[in-house]
C-alpha positions as CSV (number, residue, x, y, z in Angstrom):
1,X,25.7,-18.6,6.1
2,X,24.9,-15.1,7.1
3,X,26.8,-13.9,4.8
4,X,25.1,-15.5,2.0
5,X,21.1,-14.6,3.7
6,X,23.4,-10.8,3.4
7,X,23.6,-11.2,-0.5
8,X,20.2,-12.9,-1.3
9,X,18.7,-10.0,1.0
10,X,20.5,-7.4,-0.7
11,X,19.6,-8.7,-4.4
12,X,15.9,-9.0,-3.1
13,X,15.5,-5.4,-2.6
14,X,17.5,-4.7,-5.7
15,X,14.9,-6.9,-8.0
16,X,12.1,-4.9,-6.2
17,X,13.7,-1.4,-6.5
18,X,14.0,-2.5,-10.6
19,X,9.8,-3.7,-10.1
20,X,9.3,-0.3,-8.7
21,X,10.6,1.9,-10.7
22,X,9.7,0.4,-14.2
23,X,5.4,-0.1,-12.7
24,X,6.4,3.4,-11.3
25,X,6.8,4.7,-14.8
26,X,3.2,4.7,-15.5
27,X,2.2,5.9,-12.4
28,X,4.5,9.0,-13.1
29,X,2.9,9.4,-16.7
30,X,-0.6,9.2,-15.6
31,X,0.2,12.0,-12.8
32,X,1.5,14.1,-14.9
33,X,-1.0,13.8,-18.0
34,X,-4.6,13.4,-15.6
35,X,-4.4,15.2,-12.3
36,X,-4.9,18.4,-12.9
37,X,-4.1,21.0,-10.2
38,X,-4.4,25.0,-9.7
39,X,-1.9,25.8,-12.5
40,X,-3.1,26.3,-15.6
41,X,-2.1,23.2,-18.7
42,X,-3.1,22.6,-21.9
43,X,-5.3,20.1,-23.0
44,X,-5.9,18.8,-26.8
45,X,-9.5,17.8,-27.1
46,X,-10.7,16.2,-30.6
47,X,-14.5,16.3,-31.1
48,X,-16.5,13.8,-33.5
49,X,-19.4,15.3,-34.4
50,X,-22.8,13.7,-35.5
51,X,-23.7,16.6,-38.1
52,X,-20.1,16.4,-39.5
53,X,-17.8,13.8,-40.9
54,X,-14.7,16.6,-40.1
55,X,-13.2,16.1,-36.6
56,X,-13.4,19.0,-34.6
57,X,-9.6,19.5,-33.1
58,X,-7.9,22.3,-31.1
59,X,-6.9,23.6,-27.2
60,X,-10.1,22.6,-24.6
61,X,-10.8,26.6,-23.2
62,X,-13.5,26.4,-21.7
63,X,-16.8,24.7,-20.4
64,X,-20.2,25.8,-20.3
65,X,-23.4,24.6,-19.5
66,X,-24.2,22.6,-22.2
67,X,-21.2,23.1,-24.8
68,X,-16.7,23.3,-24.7
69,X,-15.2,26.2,-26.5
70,X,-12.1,25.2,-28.8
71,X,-9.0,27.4,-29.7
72,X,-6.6,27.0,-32.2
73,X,-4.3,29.3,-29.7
74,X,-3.8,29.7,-26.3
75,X,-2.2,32.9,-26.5
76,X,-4.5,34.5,-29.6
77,X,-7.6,32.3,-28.9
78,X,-10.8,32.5,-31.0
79,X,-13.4,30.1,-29.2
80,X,-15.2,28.1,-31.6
81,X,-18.6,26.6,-29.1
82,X,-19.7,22.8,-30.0
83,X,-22.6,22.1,-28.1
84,X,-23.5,18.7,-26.8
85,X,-26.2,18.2,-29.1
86,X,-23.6,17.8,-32.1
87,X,-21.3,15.8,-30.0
88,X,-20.9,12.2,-30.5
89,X,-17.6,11.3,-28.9
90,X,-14.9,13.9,-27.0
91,X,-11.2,12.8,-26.7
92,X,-9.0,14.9,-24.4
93,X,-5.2,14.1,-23.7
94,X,-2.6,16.4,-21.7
95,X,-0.6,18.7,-24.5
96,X,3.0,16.9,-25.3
97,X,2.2,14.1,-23.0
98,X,3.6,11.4,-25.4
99,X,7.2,13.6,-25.3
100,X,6.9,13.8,-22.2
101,X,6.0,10.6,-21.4
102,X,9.0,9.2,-24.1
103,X,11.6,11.2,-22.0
104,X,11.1,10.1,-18.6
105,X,10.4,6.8,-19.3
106,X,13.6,6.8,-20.9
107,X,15.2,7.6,-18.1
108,X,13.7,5.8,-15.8
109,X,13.8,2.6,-18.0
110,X,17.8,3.3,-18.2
111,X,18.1,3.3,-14.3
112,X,16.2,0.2,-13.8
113,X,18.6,-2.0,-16.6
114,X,21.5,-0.5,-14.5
115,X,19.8,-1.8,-11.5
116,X,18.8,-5.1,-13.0
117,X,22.4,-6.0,-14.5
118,X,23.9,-5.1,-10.7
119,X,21.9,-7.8,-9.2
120,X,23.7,-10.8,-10.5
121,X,24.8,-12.7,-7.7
122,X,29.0,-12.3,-8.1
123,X,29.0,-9.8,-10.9
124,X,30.8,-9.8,-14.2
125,X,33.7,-9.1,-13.4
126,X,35.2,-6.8,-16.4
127,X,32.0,-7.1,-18.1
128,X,29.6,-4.9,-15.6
129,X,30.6,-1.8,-17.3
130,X,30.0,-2.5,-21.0
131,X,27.0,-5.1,-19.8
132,X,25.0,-2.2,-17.7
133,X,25.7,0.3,-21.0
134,X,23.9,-2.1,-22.7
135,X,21.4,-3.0,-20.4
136,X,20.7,0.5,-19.7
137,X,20.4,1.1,-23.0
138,X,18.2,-1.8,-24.2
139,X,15.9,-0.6,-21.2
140,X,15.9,2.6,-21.9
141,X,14.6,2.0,-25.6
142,X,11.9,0.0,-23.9
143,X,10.8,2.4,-21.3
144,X,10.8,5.0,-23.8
145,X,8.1,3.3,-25.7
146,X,6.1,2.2,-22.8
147,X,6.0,6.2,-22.0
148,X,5.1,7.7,-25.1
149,X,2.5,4.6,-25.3
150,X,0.9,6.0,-21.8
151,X,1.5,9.5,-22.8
152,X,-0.8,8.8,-26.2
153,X,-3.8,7.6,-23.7
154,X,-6.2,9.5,-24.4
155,X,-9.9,10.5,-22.3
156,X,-13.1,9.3,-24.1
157,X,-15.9,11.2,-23.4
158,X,-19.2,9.4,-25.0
159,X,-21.3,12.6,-25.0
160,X,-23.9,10.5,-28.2
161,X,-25.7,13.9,-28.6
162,X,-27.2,13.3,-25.0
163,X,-26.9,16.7,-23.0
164,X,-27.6,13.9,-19.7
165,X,-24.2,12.2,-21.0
166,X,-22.3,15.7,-20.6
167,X,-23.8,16.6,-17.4
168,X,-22.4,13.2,-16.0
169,X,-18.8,14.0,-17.5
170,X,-18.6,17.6,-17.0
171,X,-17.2,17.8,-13.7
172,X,-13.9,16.0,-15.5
173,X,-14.1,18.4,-18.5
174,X,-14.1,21.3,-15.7
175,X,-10.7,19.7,-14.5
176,X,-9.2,19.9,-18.1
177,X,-10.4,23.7,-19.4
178,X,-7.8,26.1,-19.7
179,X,-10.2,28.1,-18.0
180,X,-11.2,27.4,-14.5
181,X,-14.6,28.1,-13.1
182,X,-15.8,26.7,-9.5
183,X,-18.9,25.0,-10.3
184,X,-20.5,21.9,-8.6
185,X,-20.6,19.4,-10.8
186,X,-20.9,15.2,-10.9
187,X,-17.9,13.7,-11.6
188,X,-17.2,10.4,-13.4
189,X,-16.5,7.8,-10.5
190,X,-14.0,4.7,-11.6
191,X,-15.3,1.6,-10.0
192,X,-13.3,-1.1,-11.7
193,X,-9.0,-1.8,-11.2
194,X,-6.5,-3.9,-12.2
195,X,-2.8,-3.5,-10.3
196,X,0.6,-5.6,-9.0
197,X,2.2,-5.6,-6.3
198,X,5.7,-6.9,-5.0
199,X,7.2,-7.3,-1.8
200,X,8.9,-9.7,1.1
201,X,7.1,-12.6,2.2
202,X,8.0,-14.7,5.1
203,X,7.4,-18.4,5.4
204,X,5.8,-20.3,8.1
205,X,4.2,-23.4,9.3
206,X,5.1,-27.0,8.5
207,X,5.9,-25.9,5.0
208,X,8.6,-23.8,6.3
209,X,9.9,-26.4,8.5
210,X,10.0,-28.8,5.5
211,X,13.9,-30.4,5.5
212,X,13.5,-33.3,3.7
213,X,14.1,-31.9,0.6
214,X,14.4,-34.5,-2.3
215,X,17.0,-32.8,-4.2
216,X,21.0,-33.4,-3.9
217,X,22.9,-30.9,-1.9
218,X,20.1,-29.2,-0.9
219,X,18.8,-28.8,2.6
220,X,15.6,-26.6,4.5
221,X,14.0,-23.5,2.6
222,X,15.2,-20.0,3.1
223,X,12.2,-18.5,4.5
224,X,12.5,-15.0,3.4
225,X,11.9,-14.5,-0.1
226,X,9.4,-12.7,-2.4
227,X,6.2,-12.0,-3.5
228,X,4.4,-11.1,-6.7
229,X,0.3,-9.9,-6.4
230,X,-2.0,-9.5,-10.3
231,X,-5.1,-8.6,-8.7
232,X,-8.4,-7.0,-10.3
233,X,-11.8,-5.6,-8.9
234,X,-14.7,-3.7,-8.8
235,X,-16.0,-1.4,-6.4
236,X,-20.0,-1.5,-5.7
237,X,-20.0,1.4,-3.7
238,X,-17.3,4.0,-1.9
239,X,-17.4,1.2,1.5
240,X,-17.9,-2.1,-0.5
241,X,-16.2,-4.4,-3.6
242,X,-15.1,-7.3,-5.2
243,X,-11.7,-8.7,-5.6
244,X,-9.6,-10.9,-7.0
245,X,-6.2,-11.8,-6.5
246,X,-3.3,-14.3,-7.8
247,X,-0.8,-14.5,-4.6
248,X,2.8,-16.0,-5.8
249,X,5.2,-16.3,-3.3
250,X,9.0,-17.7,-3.9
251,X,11.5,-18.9,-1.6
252,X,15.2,-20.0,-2.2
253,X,17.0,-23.1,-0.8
254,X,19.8,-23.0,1.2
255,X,23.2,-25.8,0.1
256,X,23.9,-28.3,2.5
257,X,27.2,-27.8,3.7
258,X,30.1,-28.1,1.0
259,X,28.1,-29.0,-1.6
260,X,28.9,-27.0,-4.6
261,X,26.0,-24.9,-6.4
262,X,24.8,-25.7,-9.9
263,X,23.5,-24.1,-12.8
264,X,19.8,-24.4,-11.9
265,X,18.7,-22.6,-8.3
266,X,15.6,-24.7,-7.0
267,X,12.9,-23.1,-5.1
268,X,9.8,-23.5,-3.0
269,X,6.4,-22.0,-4.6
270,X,3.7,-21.0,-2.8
271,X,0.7,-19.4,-4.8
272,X,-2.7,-18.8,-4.4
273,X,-6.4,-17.9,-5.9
274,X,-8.5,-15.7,-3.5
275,X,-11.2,-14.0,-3.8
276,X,-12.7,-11.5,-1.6
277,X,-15.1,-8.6,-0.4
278,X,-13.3,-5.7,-0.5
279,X,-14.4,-3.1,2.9
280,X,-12.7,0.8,2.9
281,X,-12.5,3.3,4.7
282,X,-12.6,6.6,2.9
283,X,-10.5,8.6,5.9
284,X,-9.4,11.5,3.5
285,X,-10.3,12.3,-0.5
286,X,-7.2,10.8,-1.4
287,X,-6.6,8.3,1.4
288,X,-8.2,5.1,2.1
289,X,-8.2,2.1,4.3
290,X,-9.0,-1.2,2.6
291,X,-9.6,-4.7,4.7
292,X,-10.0,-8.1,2.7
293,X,-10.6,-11.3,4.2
294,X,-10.9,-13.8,1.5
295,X,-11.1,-17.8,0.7
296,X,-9.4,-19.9,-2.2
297,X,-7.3,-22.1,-3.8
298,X,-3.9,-22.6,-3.0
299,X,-0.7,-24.8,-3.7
300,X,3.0,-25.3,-2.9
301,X,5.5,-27.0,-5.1
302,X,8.8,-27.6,-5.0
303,X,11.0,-26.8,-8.3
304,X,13.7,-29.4,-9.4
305,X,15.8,-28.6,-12.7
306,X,12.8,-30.8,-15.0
307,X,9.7,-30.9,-13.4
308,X,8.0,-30.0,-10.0
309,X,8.9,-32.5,-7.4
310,X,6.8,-32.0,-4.5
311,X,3.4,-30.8,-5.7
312,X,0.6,-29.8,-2.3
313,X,-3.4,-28.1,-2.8
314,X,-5.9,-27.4,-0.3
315,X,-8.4,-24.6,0.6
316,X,-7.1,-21.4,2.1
317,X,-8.0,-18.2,3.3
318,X,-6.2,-14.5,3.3
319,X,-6.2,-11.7,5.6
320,X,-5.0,-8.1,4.3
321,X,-5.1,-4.9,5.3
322,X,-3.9,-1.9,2.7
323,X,-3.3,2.2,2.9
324,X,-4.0,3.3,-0.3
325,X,-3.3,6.7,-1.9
326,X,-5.1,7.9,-4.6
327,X,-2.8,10.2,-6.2
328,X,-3.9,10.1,-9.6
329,X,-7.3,10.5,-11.4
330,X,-6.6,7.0,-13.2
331,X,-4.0,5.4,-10.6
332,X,-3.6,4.3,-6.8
333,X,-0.3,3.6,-4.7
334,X,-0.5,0.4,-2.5
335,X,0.8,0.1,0.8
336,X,-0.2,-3.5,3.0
337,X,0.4,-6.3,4.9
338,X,-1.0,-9.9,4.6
339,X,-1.5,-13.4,5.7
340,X,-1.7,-16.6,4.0
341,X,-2.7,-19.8,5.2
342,X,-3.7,-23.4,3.5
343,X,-4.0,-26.5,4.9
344,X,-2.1,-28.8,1.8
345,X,-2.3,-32.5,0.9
346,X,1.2,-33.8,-1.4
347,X,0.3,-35.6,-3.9
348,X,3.9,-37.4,-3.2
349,X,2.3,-38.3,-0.3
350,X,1.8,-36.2,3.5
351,X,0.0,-33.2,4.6
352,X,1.0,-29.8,6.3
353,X,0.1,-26.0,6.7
354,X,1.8,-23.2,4.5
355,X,1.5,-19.8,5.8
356,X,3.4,-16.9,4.6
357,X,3.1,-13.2,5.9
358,X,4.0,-10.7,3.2
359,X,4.6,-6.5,3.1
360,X,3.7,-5.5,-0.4
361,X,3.5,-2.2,-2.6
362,X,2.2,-1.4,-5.7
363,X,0.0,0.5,-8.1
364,X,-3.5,-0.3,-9.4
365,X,-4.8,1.1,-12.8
366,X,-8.6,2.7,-12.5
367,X,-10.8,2.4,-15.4
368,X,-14.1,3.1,-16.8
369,X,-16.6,3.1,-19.5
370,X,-14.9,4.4,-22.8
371,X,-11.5,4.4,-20.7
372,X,-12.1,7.8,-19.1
């Protein structure tokens, strides 16, 4: 027995390293391409003019009060000034990010296949070696294109001839010139998110103490298992939002003894629809503290090889706490903690709490008006 809680464990973390480092990927591209520090990079910047049907393109060199310079050339350049009067729309993406972005996703698509193939439960015996080529390989293809899909991202900047609309965005466009001034300027604040998370979750109440389980050679739940978070919000202000959240959380059964396993692996599902304010904690420009208590929906079921066999619903409620890092200008790491509860009615017949108490990380994507 504890060798077996030993391998599901094990293959637990390895499913979550594989989450990890392919939601990871874009995380790295975004870094790379939108937070701009002290050393100097190139930044492309096309420019749609509304006294021109020509599309303005070349190196973003500089900002002034009103207007962006263009260059052809870093290294020779000949400014060419577009004010904000002719502007209509200004897209600006990192120089080579989609290479960039194609190589390391590559890469980093590769490792997770490897990973993936590894986490079958016995192995394959002479086939892991070709088998993680492959899968490698296969993933590799596929993280190359998710890279050089979030290296092509490009910042829209609706200036509409409006020098009010520069002013508002000119504190990003200061970020992105090739040369750097210090001047005080607004900055273009992302209030609304969408991000996963994944993580252990640990079972508890009546639900975990469930043991009449109405499948053959099946006995009580294993109550570690996993948990998968698609949430999406909106912040009001810096202290206050909105969120969210669909809460999935799995758990395997353990065989009664000398019963043989089948093909099909059963599970217990509890999931959950909450929604709830959203208070921070701003301790650091970068860092913040978030706490959500929220209400919902939720349901457990219990999966047999056709159909669900024990479905339960009720009201619940959620308590979570989360460090978050802010280490990007368009993405946030995700550290937290959490607590589930729901008082359920089967439909089979019966009643009983579910609670679960989960450790999650993730990554949220911040966007905007225009996607900037």
């Amino acid at each position: 027995m504890n060798s077996d809680h030993t391998v599901k464990t094990v293959t637990i973390m390895k499913v979550l390293l594989s989450f990890f480092l392919l939601v990871f990927i874009s995380g790295h591209f975004a870094f790379s391409q939108d937070n701009p520090s002290k050393k100097q990079k190139a930044y492309q910047a096309w420019i749609k003019l509304n006294n021109n049907s020509l599309v303005a393109k070349g190196f973003l060199y500089q900002v002034g009060d009103s207007s962006v310079y263009l260059v052809n050339s870093l290294w020779d350049p000949e400014p060419r000034e577009f004010t904000s009067a002719n502007m209509e729309l200004l897209k600006i993406r990192r120089d080579k990010s989609v290479r960039r972005g194609a190589i390391t996703g590559s890469v980093a698509g590769a490792t997770t296949g490897i990973v993936l193939i590894n986490t079958i439960e016995g192995g394959l015996s002479y086939l892991t070696v070709p088998a993680s080529t492959l899968s490698g390989l296969l993933f590799g293809l596929m993280g190359a294109g998710i890279g050089a899909l979030s290296g092509s991202i490009k910042d829209r900047i609706p200036v509409q001839g409006n020098p009010d609309n520069f002013l508002k965005y000119k504190g990003s466009l200061l970020d992105y010139s090739w040369q750097k001034e210090i001047v005080t300027a607004p900055e273009f604040e992302h209030r609304g998110y969408f991000g996963m998370e994944a993580g252990v979750s640990k079972a508890g109440g009546e639900f975990a103490a469930f043991s009449d389980i109405p499948l053959q050679g099946y006995q009580r739940m294993v109550k570690t298992g996993t948990v998968m978070v698609t949430q999406g919000g909106y912040r009001f202000t810096p202290n206050l939002g909105l969120n969210l959240a669909l809460v999935n959380h799995m758990y395997s059964l353990e065989l009664a003894e000398n019963s043989p396993s089948g093909e099909y692996s059963p599970y217990w599902g509890f999931d959950a629809l909450i929604i709830s304010p959203v208070v921070t904690w701003p301790f650091h420009d970068k860092w913040r503290l978030d706490f959500s208590p929220g209400i919902g929906y939720a349901g457990t079921t219990l999966s047999g090889p056709d159909d669900f066999v024990l479905n339960g619903e009720g009201l619940g409620y959620q308590l979570k706490g989360s460090l978050n890092w802010h280490y990007a200008k368009r993405w946030t790491a995700t550290l937290g903690s959490s607590f589930l509860s729901a008082d359920v009615k089967y439909k089979e017949g019966g009643s009983g709490r579910a609670r679960a108490f989960s450790i999650t990380a993730g990554v949220a994507y911040l966007f905007g008006k225009k996607s900037l």
